[in-house]
LOROTI-548267 format. One line per field, with one value per residue (C-alpha): residue in one letter; chain; y, x, z; residue number from 1. Coordinates in steps of 0.05 Angstrom, whole numbers, plus 5000, padded with zeros to 4 digits. Example, Ala and Ser with C-alpha at 12.3 -4.5 7.8 and 13.67 -1.06 7.14 Angstrom:
% LOROTI-548267
residu	(A | S)
chaine	(A | A)
c2	(4910 | 4979)
c1	(5246 | 5273)
c3	(5156 | 5143)
num	(1 | 2)
This chain:
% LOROTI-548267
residu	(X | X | X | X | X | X | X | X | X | X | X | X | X | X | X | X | X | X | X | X | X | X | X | X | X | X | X | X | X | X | X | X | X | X | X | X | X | X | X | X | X | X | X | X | X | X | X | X | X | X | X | X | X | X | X | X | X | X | X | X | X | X | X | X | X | X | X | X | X | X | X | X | X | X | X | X | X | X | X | X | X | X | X | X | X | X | X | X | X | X | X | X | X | X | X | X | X | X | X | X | X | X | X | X | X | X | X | X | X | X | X | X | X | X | X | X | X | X | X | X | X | X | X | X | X | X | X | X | X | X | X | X | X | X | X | X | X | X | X | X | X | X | X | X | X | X | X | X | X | X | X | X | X | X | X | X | X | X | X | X | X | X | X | X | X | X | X | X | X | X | X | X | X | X | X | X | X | X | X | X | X | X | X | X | X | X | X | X | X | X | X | X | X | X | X | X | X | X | X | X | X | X | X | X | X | X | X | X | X | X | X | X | X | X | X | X | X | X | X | X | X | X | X | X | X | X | X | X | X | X | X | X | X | X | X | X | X | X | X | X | X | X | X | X | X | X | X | X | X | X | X | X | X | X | X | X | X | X | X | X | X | X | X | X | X | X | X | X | X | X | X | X | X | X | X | X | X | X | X | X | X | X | X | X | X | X | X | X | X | X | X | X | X | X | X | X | X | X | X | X | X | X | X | X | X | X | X | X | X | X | X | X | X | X | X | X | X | X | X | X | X | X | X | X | X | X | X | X | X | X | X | X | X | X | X | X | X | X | X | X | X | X | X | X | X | X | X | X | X | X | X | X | X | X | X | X | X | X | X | X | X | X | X | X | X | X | X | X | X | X | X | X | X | X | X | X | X | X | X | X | X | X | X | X | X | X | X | X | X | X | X | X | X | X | X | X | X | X | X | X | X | X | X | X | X | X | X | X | X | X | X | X | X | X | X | X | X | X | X | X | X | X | X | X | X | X | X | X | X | X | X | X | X | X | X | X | X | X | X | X | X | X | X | X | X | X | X | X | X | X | X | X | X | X | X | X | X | X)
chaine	(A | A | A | A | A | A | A | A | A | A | A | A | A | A | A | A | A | A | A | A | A | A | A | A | A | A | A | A | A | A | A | A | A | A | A | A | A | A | A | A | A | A | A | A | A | A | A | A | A | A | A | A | A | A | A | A | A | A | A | A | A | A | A | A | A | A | A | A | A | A | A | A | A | A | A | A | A | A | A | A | A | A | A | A | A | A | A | A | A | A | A | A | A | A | A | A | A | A | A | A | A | A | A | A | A | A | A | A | A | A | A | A | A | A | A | A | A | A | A | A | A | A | A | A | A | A | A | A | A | A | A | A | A | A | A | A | A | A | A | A | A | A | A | A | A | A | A | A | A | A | A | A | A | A | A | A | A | A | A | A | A | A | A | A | A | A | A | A | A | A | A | A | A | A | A | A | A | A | A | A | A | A | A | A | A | A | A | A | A | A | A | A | A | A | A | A | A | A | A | A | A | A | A | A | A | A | A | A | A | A | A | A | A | A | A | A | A | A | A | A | A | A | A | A | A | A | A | A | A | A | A | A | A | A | A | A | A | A | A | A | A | A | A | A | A | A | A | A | A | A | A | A | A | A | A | A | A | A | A | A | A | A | A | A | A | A | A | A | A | A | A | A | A | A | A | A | A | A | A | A | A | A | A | A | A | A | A | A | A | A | A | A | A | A | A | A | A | A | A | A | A | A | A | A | A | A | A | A | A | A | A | A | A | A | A | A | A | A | A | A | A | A | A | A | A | A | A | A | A | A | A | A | A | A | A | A | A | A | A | A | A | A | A | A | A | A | A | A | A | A | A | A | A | A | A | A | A | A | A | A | A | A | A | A | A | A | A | A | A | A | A | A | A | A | A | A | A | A | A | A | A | A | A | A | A | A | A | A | A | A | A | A | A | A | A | A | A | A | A | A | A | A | A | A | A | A | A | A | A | A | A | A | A | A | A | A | A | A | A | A | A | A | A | A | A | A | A | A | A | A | A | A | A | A | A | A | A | A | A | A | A | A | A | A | A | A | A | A | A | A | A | A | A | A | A | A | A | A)
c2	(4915 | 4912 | 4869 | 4935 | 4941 | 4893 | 4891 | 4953 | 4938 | 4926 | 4982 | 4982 | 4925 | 4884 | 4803 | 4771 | 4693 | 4662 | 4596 | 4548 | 4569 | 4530 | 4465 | 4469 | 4545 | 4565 | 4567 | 4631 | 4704 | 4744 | 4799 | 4793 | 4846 | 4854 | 4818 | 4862 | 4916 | 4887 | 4834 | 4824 | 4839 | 4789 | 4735 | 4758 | 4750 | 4683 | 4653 | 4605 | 4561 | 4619 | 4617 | 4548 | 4560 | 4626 | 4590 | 4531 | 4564 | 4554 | 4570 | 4640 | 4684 | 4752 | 4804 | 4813 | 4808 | 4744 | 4719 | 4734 | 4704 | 4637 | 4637 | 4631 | 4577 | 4548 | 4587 | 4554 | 4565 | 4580 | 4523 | 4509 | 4447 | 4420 | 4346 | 4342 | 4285 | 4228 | 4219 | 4162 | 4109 | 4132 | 4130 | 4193 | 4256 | 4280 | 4347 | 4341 | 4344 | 4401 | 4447 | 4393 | 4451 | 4498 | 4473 | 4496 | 4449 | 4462 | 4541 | 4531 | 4497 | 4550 | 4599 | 4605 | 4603 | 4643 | 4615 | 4610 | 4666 | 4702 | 4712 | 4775 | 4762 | 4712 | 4765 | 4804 | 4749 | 4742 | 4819 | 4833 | 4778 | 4799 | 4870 | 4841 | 4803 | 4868 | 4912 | 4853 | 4874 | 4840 | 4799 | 4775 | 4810 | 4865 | 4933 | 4956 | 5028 | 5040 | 5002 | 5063 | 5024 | 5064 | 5013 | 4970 | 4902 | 4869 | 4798 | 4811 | 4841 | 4772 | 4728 | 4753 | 4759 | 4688 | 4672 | 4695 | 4663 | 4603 | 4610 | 4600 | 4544 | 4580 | 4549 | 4557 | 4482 | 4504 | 4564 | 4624 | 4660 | 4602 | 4646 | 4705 | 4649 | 4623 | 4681 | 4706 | 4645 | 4648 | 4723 | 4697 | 4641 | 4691 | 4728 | 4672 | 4670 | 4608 | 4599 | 4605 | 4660 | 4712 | 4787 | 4805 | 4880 | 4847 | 4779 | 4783 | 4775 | 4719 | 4683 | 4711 | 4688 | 4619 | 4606 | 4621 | 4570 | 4517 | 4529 | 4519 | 4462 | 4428 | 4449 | 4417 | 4376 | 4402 | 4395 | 4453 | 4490 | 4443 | 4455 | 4530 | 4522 | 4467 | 4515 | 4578 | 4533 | 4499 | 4582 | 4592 | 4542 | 4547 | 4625 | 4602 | 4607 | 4567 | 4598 | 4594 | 4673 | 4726 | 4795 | 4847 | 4826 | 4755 | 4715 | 4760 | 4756 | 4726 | 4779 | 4827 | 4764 | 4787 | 4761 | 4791 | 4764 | 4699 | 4674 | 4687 | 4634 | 4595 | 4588 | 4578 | 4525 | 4485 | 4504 | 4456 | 4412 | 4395 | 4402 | 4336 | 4376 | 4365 | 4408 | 4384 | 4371 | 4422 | 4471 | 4459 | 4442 | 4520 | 4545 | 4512 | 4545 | 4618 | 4610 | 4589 | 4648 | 4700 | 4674 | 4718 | 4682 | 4696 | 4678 | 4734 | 4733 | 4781 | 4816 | 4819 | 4757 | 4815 | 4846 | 4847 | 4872 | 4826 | 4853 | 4837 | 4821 | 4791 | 4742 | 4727 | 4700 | 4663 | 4627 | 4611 | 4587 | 4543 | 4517 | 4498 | 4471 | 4426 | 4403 | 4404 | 4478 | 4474 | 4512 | 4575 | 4580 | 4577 | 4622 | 4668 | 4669 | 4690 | 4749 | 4772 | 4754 | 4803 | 4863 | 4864 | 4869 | 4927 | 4962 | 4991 | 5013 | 4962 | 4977 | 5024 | 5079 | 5040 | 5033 | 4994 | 4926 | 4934 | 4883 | 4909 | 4974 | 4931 | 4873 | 4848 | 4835 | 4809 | 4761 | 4735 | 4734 | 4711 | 4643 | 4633 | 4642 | 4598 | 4541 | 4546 | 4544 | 4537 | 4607 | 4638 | 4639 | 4649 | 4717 | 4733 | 4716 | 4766 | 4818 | 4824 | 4794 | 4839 | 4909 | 4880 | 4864 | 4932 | 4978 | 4944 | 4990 | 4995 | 5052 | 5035 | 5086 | 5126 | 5198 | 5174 | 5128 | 5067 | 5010 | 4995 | 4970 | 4904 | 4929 | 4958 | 5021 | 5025 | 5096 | 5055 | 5002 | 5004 | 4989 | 5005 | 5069 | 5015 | 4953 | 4996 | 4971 | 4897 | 4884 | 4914 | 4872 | 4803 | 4810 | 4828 | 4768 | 4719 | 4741 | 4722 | 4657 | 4636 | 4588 | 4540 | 4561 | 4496 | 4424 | 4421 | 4363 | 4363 | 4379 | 4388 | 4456 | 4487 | 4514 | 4597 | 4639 | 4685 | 4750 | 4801 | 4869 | 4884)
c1	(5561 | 5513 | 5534 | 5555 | 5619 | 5657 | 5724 | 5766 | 5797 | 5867 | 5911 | 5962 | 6009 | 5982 | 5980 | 5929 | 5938 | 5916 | 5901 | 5961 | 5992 | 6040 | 6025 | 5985 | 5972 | 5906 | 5857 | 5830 | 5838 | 5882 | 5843 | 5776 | 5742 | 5802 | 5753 | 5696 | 5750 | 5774 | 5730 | 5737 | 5798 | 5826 | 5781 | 5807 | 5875 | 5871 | 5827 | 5768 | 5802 | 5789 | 5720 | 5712 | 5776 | 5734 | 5675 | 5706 | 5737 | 5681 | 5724 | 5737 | 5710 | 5674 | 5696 | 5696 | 5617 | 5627 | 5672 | 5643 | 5578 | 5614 | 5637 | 5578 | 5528 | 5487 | 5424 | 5362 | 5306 | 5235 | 5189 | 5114 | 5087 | 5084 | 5102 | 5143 | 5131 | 5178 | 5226 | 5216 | 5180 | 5191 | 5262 | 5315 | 5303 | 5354 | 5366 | 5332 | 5373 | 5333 | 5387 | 5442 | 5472 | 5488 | 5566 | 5624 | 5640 | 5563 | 5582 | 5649 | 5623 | 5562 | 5619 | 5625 | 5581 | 5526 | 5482 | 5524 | 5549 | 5612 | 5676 | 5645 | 5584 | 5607 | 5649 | 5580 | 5553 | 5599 | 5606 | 5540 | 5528 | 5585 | 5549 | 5484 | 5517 | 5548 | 5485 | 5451 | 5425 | 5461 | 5394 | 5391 | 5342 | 5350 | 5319 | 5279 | 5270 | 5353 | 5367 | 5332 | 5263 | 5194 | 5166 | 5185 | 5175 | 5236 | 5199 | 5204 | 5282 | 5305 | 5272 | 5299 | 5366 | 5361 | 5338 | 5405 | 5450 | 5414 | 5422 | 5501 | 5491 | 5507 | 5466 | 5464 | 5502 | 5560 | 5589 | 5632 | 5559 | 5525 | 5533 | 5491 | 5443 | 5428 | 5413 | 5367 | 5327 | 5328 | 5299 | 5243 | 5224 | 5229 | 5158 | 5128 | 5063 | 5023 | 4984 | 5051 | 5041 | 5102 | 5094 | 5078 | 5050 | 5038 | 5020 | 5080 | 5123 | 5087 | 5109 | 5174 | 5195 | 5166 | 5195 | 5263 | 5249 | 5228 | 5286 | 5322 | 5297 | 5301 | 5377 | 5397 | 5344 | 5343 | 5286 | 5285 | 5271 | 5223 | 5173 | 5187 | 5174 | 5116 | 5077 | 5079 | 5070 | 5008 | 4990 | 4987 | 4948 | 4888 | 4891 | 4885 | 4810 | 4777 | 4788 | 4872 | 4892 | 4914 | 4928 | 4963 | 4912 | 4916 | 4850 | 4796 | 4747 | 4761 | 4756 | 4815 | 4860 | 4924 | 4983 | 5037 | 5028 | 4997 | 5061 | 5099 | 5047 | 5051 | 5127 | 5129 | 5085 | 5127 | 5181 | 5155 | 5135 | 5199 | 5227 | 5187 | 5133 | 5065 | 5019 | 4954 | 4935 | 4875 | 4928 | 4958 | 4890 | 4870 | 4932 | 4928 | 4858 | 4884 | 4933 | 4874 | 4830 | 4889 | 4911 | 4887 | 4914 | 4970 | 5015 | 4992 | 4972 | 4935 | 4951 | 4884 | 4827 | 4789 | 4832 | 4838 | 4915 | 4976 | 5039 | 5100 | 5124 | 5065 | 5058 | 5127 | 5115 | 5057 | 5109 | 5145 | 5091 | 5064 | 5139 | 5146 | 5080 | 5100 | 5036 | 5010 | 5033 | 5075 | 5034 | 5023 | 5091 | 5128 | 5068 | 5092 | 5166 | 5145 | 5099 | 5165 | 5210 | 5174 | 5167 | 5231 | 5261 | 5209 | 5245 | 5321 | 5314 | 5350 | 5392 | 5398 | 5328 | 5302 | 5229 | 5167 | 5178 | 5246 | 5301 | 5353 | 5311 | 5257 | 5293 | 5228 | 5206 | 5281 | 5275 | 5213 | 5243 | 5305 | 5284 | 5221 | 5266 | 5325 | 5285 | 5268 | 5332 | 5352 | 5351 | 5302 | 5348 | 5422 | 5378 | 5354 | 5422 | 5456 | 5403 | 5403 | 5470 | 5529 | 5482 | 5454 | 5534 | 5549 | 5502 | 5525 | 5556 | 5634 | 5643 | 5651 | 5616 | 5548 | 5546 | 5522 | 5582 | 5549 | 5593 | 5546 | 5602 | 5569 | 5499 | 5450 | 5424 | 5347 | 5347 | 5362 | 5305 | 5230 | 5208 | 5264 | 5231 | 5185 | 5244 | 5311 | 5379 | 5368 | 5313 | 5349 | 5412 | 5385 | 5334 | 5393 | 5439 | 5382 | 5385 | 5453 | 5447 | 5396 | 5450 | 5461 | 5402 | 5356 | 5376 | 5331 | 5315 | 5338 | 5286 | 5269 | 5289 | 5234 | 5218 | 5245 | 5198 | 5242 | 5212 | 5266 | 5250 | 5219)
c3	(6112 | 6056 | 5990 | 5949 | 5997 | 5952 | 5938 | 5902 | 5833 | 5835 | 5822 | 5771 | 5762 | 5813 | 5796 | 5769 | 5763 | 5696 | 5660 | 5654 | 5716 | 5759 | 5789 | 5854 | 5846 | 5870 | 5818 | 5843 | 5813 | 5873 | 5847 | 5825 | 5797 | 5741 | 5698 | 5691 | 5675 | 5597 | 5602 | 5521 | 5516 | 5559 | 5536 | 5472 | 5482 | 5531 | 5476 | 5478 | 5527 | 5576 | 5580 | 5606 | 5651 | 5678 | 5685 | 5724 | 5773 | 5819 | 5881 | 5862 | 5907 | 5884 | 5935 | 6013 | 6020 | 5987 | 6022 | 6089 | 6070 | 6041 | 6120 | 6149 | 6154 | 6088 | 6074 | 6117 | 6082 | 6104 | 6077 | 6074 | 6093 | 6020 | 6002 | 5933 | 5885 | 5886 | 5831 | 5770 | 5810 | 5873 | 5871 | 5884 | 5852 | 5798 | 5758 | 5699 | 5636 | 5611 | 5650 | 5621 | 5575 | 5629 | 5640 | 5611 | 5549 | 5532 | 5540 | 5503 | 5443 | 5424 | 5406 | 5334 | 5268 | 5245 | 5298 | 5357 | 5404 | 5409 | 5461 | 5462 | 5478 | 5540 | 5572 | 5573 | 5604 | 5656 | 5676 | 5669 | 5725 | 5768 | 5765 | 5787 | 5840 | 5868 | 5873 | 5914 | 5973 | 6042 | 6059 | 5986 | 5939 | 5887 | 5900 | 5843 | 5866 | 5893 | 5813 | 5779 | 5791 | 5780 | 5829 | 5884 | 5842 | 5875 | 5882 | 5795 | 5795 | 5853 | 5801 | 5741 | 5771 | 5796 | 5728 | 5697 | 5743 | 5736 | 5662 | 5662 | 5710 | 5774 | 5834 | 5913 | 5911 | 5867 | 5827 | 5847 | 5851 | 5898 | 5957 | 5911 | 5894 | 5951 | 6004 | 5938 | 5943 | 6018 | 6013 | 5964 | 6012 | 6071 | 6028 | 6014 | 6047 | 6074 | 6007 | 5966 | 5944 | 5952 | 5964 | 5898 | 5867 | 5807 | 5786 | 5739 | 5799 | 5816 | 5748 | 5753 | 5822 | 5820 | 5742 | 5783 | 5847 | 5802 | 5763 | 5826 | 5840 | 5772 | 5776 | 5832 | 5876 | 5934 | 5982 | 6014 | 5941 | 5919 | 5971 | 5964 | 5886 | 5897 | 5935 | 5890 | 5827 | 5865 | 5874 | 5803 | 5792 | 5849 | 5820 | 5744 | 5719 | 5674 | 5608 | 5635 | 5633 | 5687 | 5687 | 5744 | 5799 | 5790 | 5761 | 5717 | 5670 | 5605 | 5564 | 5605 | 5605 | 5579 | 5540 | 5574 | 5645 | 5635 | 5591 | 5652 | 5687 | 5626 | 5629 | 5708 | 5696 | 5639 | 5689 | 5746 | 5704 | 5677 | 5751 | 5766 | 5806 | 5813 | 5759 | 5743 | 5676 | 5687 | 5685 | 5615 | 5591 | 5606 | 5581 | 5515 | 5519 | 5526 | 5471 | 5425 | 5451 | 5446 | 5371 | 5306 | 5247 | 5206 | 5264 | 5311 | 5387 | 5416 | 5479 | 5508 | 5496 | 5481 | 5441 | 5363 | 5346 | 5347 | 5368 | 5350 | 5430 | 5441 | 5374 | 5398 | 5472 | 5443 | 5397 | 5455 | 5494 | 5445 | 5442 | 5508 | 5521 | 5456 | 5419 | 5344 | 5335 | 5278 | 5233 | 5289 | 5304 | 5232 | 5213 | 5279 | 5250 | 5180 | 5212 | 5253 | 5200 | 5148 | 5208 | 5222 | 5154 | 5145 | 5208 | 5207 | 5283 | 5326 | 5383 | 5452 | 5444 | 5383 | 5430 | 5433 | 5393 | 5360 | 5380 | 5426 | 5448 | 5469 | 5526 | 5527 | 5457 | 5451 | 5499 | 5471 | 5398 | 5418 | 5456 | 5409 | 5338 | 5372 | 5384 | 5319 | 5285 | 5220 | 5176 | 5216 | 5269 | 5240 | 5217 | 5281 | 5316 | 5271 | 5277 | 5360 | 5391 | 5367 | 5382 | 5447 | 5469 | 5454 | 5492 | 5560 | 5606 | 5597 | 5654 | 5719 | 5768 | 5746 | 5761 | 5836 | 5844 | 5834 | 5806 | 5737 | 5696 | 5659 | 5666 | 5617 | 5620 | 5641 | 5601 | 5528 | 5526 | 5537 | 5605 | 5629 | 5676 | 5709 | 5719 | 5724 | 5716 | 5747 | 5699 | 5633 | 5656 | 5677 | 5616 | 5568 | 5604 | 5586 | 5523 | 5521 | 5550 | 5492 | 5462 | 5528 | 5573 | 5550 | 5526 | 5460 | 5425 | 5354 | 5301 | 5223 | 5208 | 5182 | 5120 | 5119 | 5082 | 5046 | 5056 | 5042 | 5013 | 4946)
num	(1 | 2 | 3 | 4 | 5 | 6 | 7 | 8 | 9 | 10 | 11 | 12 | 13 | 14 | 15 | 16 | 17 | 18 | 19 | 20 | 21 | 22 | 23 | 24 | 25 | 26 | 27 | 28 | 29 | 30 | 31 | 32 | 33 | 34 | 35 | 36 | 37 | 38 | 39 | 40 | 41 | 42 | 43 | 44 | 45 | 46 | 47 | 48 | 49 | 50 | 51 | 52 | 53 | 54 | 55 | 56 | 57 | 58 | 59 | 60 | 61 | 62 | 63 | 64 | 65 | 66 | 67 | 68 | 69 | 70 | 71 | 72 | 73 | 74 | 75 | 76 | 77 | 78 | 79 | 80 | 81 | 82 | 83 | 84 | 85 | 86 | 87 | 88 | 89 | 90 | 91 | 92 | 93 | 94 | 95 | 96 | 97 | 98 | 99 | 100 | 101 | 102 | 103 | 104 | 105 | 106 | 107 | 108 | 109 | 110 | 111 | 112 | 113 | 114 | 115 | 116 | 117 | 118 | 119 | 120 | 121 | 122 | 123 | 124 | 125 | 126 | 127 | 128 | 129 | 130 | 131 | 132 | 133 | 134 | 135 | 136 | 137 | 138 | 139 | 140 | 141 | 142 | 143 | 144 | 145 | 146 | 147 | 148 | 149 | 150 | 151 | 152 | 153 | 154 | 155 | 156 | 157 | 158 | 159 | 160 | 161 | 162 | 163 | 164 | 165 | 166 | 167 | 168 | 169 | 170 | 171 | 172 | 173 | 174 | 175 | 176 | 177 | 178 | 179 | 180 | 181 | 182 | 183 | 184 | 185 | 186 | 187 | 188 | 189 | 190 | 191 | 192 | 193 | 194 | 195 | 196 | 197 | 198 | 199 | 200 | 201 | 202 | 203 | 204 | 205 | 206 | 207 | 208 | 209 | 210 | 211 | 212 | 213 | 214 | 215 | 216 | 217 | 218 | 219 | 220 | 221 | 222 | 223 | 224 | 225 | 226 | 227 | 228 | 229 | 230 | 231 | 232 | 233 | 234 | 235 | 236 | 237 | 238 | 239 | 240 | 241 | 242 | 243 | 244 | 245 | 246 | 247 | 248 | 249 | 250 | 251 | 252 | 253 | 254 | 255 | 256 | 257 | 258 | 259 | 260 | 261 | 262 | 263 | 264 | 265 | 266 | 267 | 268 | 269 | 270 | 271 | 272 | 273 | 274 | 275 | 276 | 277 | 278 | 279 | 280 | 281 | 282 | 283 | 284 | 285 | 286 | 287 | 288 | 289 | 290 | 291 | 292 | 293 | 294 | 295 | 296 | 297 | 298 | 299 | 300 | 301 | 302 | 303 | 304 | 305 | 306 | 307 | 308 | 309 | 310 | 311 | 312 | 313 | 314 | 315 | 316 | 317 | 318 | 319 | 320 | 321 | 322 | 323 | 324 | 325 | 326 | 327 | 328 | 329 | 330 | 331 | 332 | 333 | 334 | 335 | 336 | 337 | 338 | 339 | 340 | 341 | 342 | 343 | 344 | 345 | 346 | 347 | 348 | 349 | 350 | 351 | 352 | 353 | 354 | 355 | 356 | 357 | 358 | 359 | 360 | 361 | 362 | 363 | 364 | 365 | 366 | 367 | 368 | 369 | 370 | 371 | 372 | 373 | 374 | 375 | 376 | 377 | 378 | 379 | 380 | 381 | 382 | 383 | 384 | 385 | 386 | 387 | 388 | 389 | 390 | 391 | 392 | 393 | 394 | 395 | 396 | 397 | 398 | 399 | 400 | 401 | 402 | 403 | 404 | 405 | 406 | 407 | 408 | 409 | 410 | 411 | 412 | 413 | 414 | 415 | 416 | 417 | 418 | 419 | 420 | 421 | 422 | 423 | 424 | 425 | 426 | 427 | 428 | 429 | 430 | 431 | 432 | 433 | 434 | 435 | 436 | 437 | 438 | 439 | 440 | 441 | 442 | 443 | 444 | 445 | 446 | 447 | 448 | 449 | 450 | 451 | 452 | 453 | 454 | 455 | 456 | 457 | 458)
C-alpha cells in the first residue's frame, strides 16, 4: 500500500470530536482529514485556543498508512562510521534552543499584530503539511517527477519537505507527523553514500538534504541522525574550495561560483553548527570570503563571483547569509533591506504568475525575503509581512482532487510561481509552508530595530 492510500473524508454528518470535550475522551480526531476540508473556517470558529489544541494532539493519527506504519518498528537508520562531538564539556547532548520556538504557546502567541501571522495563515500551515504528508511515497521520500517535477531531484523535494515539518516542530520522536518524519530521514540515510554524500543531481540537494538532517539532529539529539548529518556536513566541507563557493557540480572555479547554491551550503553549515556538530572554522572563514567576493555595494549580491548584476533573490539570500553567519554586517544588510524595500514599492505584481523576483510568484525570492526582512524586524518587516502573507495564504489549493485525482488540497500550485516546472508541487508547497513558518521557525535574539529608510513613492 503506498502512503497516498490514506483515509477517505468523512461523509456527511459524521462526528468529529473537538476541544473541550468530555473527560477522558480521546484526544484524537475520529475523522481526520475533516481538517484540511474548512480548515479556516473551523479554526475560525473554535478560535485561537484551537490551534494549540490542534497542534497538541500529538496522538492523532493521519490516516490508515499512518497508522500502519506507527505499528511497526522505529525507523533504523543506516549510519556511517562518524563519531559526533560531545555535548558542553563532554556531558549529554541537548536540543539546542535555537528550535525552542517550535511548540505550541510559541505558535499560539505569533498570531496577531502587524508583524505576526494569522489563524489563517496557520490553517495553511497545517493543511498544506497534511497534503505533503499524503503524497509521501511508502519508503519515505517525495517524488519530484510523479509531484509535477521537471526532474527527479527528490533528495531536494525529502529535504524541503523535512524542512517544513521540522518547522512546526514535528520530529521522528514526537508529533502526529513523526511517523512521516522519520521513514523520510530513514530514506535520506538509505542514499547516503560512504563519503556522506547523498544521491544528489545537483549540489543544491546536497544543501538541502543535509540543512534538513542537521536540523534533525539539533531538534531532538538523536544519535543515529547526528552521524547521518555529521557526515554530509563534513561533505560539504572537504567539497568547499578555497575561495568558499559551489555551483550544480559541486566545487569550481572561483569565478562560476554562484549565489544560489552555495547559500544552501552556507545555511547547512550554520545549521550544524548550531546542532553542536563539528564544522571547522576553515569553513566559515571561506564562506565569509564568498559573501565578500559576491557583494556589489549598495546592498546587492551577485549571483555569480564573476558576475556584475544584483538581483533582487539573490541580494536577499546574501542578507540572510550574512545574518546567520552573524558578524559586523550591519551596514550590508540594512543597506540589503533599503535596496529591496525601494524595488518592491516600484513593483505592483505580487501574487500566483507574478514571475521572476516578485513576492508570492517567486517561492524562492519569498523565502529569501521573508526570513532575511523578519530577522530584521521593526518597519522593514511589519511592511514585508503585509506585502507576502495574506496573497501567499490565498493561492493554496482549496480543491481537493486535480484533474488526475490526486488529493492536492493544501498544496500550491507548481503552475503559479517560478520554478515551479523544475520542483513541482512538493517544492512550491514546503517552500510556501516555510514561508509560513517565518514567525516561530528560529529562536532570535532580541535586537535594535534598525533604522527604516522610508522610501515610498514620489
Amino acid at each position: 500500500m503506498s502512503s497516498h492510500d490514506v483515509a477517505e473524508s468523512p461523509q456527511p454528518g459524521q462526528s468529529v470530536e473537538a476541544p473541550g470535550g468530555p473527560a477522558g475522551a480521546p484526544k484524537r480526531w475520529s475523522a481526520p482529514w475533516v481538517l484540511p476540508a474548512a480548515a479556516a473556517a473551523l479554526l475560525l470558529a473554535l478560535g485561537a485556543e484551537s490551534v494549540r489544541w490542534l497542534r497538541d494532539h500529538d496522538d492523532a493519527p493521519i490516516g490508515r498508512q499512518e497508522r500502519v506504519l506507527q505499528a511497526s518498528q522505529p525507523p533504523l537508520f543506516r549510519t556511517v562510521g562518524v563519531e559526533l562531538p560531545p555535548g558542553p564539556d563532554g556531558g549529554e547532548r541537548r536540543a539546542d534552543p535555537l528550535f525552542d520556538n517550535r511548540n505550541s504557546a510559541a505558535r499560539g502567541e505569533a498570531i496577531g499584530g502587524r508583524e505576526g501571522t494569522t489563524r489563517h495563515a496557520e490553517a495553511a500551515v497545517m493543511a498544506g503539511l497534511i497534503c505533503l504528508a499524503k503524497a509521501q511515497e511508502a519508503d519515505g521520500h517525495w517524488d519530484c517527477k510523479r509531484w509535477d517535477g521537471g526532474l527527479g531531484y527528490d533528495v531536494a523535494m525529502t529535504g524541503l519537505a523535512l524542512l517544513a515539518f521540522q518547522g512546526a516542530g514535528y520530529t521522528q520522536a514526537k508529533g502526529r507527523f513523526k511517523t512521516t518524519v522519520g521513514n523520510a530521514l530513514k530514506w535520506l540515510s538509505t542514499t547516503q553514500k560512504a563519503d556522506g554524500n547523498f544521491a544528489w543531481k545537483t549540489y543544491y540537494e546536497q544543501g538541502m538534504a543535509t540543512m534538513a538532517v542537521c536540523e534533525a539532529f539539533g531538534m531532538t539529539k538523536a544519535p543515529d541522525v547526528g552521524r547521518v548529518a555529521q557526515a554530509a556536513i563534513d561533505a560539504i566541507c572537504r567539497t568547499q574550495p578555497a575561495h568558499g563557493g559551489f555551483r550544480y557540480g559541486g566545487a569550481v572555479e572561483e569565478r562560476d561560483a554562484d549565489m544560489s547554491v552555495t547559500s544552501w551550503q552556507m545555511a547547512a553549515i550554520w545549521t550544524a553548527l548550531a546542532a553542536g556538530l563539528r564544522v571547522p572554522q576553515e569553513a566559515v572563514d571561506r564562506c565569509r570570503l564568498f559573501l565578500k567576493n559576491t557583494y556589489r555595494g549598495d546592498g546587492g549580491t551577485a549571483y555569480l563571483v564573476g558576475g556584475t548584476q544584483a538581483a533582487p533573490a539573490m541580494t536577499a539570500a546574501g542578507m540572510l547569509a550574512r545574518q546567520l553567519l552573524g558578524g559586523d554586517y550591519d551596514a550590508e544588510i540594512n543597506a540589503g533591506a533599503a535596496r529591496l524595500s525601494q524595488y518592491q514599492q516600484k513593483s505592483d505584481r505580487i501574487g500566483p504568475g507574478a514571475g521572476k523576483d516578485h513576492l508570492v510568484g517567486d517561492l524562492y525570492y519569498t523565502y529569501y525575503s521573508t526570513h532575511a526582512m523578519f530577522r530584521l524586524g521593526g518597519e522593514y518587516w511589519a511592511r514585508w509581512n503585509r506585502l507576502f502573507r495574506d496573497p501567499l495564504v490565498k493561492c493554496q489549493i482549496s480543491q481537493q482532487f486535480d484533474t488526475r485525482g490526486r488529493f492536492v488540497r493544501g498544496s500550491w500550485d507548481p503552475k503559479n510561481h517560478e520554478w515551479g516546472s523544475r520542483g513541482g508541487r512538493v517544492y512550491a508547497t514546503a517552500m510556501a509552508i516555510l514561508c509560513l513558518e517565518v514567525y516561530y521557525r528560529y529562536a532570535t535574539a532580541q535586537k535594535p530595530k534598525p533604522e527604516f529608510r522610508n522610501l515610498e513613492r514620489n
